[in-house]
C-alpha positions as CSV (number, residue, x, y, z in Angstrom):
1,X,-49.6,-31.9,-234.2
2,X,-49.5,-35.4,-233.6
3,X,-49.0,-37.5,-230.4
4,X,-45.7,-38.8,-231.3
5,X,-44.0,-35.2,-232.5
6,X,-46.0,-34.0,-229.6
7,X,-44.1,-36.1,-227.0
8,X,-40.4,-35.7,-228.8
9,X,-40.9,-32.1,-228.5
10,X,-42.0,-32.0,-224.4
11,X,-39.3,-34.7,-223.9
12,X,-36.8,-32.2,-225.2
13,X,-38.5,-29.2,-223.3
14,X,-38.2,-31.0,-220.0
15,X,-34.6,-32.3,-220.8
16,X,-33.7,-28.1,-220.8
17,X,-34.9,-27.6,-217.1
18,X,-32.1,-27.7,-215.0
19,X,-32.8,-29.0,-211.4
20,X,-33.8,-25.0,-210.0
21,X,-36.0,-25.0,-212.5
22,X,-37.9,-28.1,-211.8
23,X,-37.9,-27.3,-208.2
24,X,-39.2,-23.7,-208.7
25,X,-42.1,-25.0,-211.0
26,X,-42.9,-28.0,-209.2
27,X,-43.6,-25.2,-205.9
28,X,-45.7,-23.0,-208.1
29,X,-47.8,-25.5,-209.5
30,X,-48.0,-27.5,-205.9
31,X,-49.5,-23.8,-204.8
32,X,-51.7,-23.9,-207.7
33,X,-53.2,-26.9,-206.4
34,X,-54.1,-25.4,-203.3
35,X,-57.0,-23.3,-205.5
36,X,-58.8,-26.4,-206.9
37,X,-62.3,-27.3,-205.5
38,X,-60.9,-30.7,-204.5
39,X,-60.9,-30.6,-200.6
40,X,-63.6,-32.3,-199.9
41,X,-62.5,-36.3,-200.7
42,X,-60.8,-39.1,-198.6
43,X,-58.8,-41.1,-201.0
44,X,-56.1,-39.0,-203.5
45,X,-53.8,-40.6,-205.9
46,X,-50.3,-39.4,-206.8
47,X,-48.2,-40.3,-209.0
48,X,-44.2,-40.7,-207.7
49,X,-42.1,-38.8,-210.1
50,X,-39.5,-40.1,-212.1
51,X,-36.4,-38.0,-211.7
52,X,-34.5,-39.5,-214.7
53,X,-37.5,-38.2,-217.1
54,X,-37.5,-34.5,-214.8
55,X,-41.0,-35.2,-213.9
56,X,-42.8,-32.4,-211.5
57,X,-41.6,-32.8,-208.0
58,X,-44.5,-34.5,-206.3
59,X,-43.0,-34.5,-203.5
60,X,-44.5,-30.3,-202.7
61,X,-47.9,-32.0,-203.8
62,X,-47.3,-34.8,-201.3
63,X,-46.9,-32.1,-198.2
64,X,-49.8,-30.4,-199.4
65,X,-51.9,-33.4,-199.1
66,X,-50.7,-35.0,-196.2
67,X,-50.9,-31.1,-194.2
68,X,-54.6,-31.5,-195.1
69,X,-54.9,-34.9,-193.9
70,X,-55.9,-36.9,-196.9
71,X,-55.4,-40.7,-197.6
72,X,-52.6,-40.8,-200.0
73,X,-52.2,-43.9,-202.6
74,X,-49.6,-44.7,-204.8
75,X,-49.1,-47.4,-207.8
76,X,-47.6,-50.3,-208.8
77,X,-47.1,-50.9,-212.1
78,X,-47.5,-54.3,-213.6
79,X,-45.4,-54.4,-216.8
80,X,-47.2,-57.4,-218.9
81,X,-50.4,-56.1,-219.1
82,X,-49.9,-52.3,-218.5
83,X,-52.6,-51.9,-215.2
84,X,-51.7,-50.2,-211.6
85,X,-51.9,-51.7,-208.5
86,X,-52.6,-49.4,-206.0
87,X,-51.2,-49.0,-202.0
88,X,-52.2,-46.8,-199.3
89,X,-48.9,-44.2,-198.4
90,X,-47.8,-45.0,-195.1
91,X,-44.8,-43.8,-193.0
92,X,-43.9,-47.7,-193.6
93,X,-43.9,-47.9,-197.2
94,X,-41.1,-48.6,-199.2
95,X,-40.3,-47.7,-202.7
96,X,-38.2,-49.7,-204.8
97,X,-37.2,-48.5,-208.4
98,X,-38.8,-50.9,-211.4
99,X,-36.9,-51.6,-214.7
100,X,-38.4,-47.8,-215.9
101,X,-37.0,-45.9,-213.5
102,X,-40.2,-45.7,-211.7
103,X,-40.4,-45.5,-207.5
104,X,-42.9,-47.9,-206.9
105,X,-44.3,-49.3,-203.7
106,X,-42.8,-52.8,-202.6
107,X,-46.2,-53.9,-200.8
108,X,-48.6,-52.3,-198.3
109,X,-52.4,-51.9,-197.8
110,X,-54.4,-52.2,-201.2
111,X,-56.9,-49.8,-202.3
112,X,-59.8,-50.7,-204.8
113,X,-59.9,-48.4,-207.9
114,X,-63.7,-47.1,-207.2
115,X,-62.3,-45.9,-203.6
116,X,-60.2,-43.7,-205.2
117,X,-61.9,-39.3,-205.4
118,X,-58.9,-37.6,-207.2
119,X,-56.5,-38.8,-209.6
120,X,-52.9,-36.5,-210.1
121,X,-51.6,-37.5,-213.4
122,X,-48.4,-37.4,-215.2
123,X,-48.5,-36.3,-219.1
124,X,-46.0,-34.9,-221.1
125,X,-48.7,-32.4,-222.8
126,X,-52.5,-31.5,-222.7
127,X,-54.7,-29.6,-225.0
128,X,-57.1,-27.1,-224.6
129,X,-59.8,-29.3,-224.4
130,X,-58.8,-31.5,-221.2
131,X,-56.7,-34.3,-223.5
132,X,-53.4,-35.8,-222.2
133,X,-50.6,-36.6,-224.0
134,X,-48.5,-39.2,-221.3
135,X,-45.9,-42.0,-222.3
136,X,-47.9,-44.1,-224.5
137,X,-48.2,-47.2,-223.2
138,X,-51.7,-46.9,-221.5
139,X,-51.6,-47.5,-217.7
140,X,-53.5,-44.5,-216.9
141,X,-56.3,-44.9,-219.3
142,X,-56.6,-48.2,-218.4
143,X,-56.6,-47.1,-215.2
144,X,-58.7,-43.7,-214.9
145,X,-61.1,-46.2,-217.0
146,X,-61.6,-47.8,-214.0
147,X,-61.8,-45.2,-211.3
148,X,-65.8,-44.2,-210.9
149,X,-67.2,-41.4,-213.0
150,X,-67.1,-39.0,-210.4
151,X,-63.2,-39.3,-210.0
152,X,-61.4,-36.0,-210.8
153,X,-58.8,-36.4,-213.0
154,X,-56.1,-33.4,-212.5
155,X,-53.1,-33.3,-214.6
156,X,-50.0,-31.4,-213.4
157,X,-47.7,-29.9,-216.4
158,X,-44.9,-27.7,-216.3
159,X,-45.8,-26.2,-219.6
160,X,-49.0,-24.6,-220.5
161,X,-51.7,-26.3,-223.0
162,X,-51.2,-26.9,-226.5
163,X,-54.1,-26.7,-229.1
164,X,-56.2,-29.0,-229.9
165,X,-54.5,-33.1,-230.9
166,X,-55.0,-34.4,-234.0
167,X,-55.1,-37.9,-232.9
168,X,-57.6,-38.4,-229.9
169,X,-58.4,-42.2,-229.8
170,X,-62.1,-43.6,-227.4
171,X,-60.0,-45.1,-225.2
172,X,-58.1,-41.9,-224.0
173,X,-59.9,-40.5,-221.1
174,X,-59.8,-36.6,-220.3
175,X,-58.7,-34.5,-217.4
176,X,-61.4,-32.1,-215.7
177,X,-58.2,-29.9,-214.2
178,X,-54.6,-29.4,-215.3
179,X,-52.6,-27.3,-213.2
180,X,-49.4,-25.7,-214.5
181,X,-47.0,-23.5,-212.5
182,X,-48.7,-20.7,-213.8
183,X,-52.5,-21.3,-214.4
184,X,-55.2,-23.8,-213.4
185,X,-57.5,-24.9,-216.4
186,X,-60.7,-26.4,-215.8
187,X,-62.4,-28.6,-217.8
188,X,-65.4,-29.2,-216.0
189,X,-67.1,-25.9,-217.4
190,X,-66.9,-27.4,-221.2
């Protein structure tokens, strides 16, 4: 299956899950997260839902890594040229919606890119081999392209992998984890 029948059919499947639903698989997979080798870094990136597109909860993500004490940034998204800004979370920042619907940061404390240990990313759908399906217009290519080599790149899904894509592209860069509410696949070991 291709990308674009790929995304019509997870936007569909996520606009079935009612609000319990989210909330009961956004816990699961938050627990899941708690099993990944990950503990170990200073700097992890999350990704603010999007309630409007019944995006995972991060928010269960969010306790788990502030309970463990880690730096937390969030993004800014820059519309004309589709890169991320990125803020340290503080009990200060605010968050004001952008034209997509997405909670952004209005300003705070900047955090280069190559600071940055583990990236939680948002996709619609992944494959078997680590692939991400997310919105199409590139931020987080761009932006994992940028991160160093030894960022971990951990995708959270509410729905469990799909076979192989047909239509992986060189710029598309893959996940070493995806957690789902039920399962945590590791790429790492391919």
């Amino acid at each position: 299956m291709n990308k674009s029948d790929l995304r019509k059919k997870f936007k569909l499947l996520r606009a079935s899950l009612t609000i319990t639903d989210i909330e009961d698989l956004s816990i699961a997979i938050a627990n899941n997260v708690l099993t990944l080798p990950i503990w170990d870094h200073t700097y992890y990136h999350l990704f603010i839902s999007i309630a409007e597109k019944k995006e995972i909860d991060t928010s269960f993500v969010l306790s788990v890594l502030q309970g463990k004490d880690k730096e937390v940034v969030v993004s800014k998204s820059n519309l004309d040229d589709h890169t991320l800004t990125n803020y340290l979370l503080t009990e200060n920042t605010r968050f004001v919606k952008n034209s997509l619907n997405i909670p952004e940061p209005v300003d705070g404390i900047e955090v280069p890119t190559p600071k940055i240990d583990v990236v939680f990313v948002p996709l619609l759908a992944f494959d078997t081999t680590g692939q991400r399906i997310g919105y199409g217009k590139g931020y987080y290519d761009k932006f994992l392209s940028d991160c160093k080599p030894e960022t971990l790149k951990i995708g959270l899904s509410f729905f469990e992998a799909e076979s192989n894509f047909d239509d992986i592209y060189e710029f598309d860069v893959p996940l070493d984890y995806c957690v789902t509410p039920t399962k945590v696949y590791d790429f790492t070991k391919a």
